[in-house]
N, C-alpha and C positions, 0 to 999 in steps of 0.2 A: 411557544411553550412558556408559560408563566411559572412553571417553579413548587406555583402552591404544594399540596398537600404532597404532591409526589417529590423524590427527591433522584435529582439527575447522579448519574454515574461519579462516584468521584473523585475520577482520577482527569477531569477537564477542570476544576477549579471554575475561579470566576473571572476570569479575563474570558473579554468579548468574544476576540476571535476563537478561540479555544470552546468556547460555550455554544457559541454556532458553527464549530466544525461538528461537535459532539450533537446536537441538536437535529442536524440539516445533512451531514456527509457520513458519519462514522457508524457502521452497521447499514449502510443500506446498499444492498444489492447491484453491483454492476453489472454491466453484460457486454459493454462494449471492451471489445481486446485491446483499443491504445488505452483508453482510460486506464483499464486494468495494468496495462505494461507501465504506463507512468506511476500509479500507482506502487508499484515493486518496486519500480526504479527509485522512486522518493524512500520508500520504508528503507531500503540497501543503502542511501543516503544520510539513514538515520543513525544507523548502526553507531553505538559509543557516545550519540548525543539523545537529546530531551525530542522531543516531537514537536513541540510548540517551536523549536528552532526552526526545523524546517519548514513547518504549517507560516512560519512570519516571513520566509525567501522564497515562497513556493512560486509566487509571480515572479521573484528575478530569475529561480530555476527555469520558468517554461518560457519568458526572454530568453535565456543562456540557449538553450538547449532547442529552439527553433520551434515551440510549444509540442515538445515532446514528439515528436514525426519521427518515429524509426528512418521512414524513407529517407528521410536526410540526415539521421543523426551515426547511419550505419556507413557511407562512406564518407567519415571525417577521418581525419590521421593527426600527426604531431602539430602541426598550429592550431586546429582547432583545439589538440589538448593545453596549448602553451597559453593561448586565449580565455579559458574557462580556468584555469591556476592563477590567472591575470583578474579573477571578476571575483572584488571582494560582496559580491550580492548571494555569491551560493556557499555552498562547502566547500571549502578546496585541497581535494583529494585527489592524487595522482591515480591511486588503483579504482576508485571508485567512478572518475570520468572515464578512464577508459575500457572499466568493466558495462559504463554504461554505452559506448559504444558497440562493445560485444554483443551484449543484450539486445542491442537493435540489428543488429546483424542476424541473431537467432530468433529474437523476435519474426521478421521476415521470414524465417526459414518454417516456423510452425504455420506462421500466417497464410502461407500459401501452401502446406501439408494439411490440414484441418483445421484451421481457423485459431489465433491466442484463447479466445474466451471459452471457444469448447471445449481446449485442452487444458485450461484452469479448472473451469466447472467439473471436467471431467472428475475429479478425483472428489465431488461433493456428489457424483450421478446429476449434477445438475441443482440440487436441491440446497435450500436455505439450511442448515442444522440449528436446530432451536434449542437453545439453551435455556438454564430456570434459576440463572447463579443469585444467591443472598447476596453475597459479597464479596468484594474484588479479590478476596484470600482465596475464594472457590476457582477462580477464573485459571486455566493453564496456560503455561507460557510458550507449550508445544505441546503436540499430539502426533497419533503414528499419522494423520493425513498430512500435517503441517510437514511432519520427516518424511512421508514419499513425496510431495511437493519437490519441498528443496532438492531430496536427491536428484528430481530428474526434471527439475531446472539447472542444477549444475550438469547435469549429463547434456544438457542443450548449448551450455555455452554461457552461462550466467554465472555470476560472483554475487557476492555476499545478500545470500540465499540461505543462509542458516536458516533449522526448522523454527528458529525463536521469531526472527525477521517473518519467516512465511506466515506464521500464524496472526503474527501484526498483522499482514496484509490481512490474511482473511476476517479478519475480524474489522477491517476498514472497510472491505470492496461486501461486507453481510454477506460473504459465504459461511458465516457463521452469526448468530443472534446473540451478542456478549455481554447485550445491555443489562444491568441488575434489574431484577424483575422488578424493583420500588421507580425503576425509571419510567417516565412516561412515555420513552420511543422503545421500551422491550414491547408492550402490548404494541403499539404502531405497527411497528415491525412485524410485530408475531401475524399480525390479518395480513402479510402481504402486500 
């Protein structure tokens, strides 16, 4: 994307990586369920800081955390959490490592009930929601799907899942089309 005439979202500024997360990753549509779960697991990791924080640890995160493998990250216990408190590469948060633990535990437990990503999608029917927002003042910071998300993520065994956090996600994984319509990945985006 060069920029020109059109003008990018602007809430990514102009630092690189920030500009090709926004360009290449934010708003587009996942499907796969770990992607998705790491995905949640990072924004719950966000909570109280900037995003570019964690967009700049995201590779020591998926070192830390064994490249994000529920299967392995669901039976760790106290060393592994005394271990990731010990790694100045991620966040280091006591309730948040070992909510991410949880997470992988119930992660699994959907995984093998109907699948992560059907029971994300679910609550989209499956479908992209296309938005038409002028500008980032239009944009919400929750909605009622973002608040049944959360609630019944928390109902599965997940932590810091607020509807604010959920709608981040959705608006990363393109269950939702956020981008300001003057951007040149809302049309992108909008063909699918």
């Amino acid at each position: 994307m060069d920029g020109g005439a059109q003008t990018r979202c602007g809430w990514c500024g102009t630092e690189q990586i920030y500009v090709d997360y926004h360009d290449h990753e934010w708003g587009v549509p996942e499907r796969d369920g770990r992607a998705l779960w790491e995905k949640l697991i990072l924004d719950g990791f966000q909570a109280g800081l900037s995003w570019i924080t964690i967009l700049k640890k995201r590779d020591n995160f998926r070192q830390a955390f064994a490249g994000f493998r529920p299967e392995i990250i669901a039976h760790w216990g106290e060393e592994d959490v005394a271990r990731l408190l010990a790694n100045p590469g991620i966040v280091r948060h006591r309730g948040k490592i070992e909510g991410t633990i949880r997470a992988a535990q119930s992660y699994l437990r959907i995984e093998q009930r109907e699948g992560f990503a059907p029971f994300i999608w679910g609550f989209q029917d499956g479908k992209v929601q296309q938005n038409h927002w002028q500008s980032l003042s239009q944009v919400p910071a929750q909605t009622a799907t973002s608040q049944a998300m959360s609630k019944a993520l928390k109902a599965e065994g997940f932590s810091f899942c607020g509807p604010t956090i959920v709608y981040a996600f959705m608006q990363a994984t393109g269950m939702v089309n956020d981008h300001l319509v003057t951007c040149p990945c809302h049309a992108r985006l909008a063909k699918g």
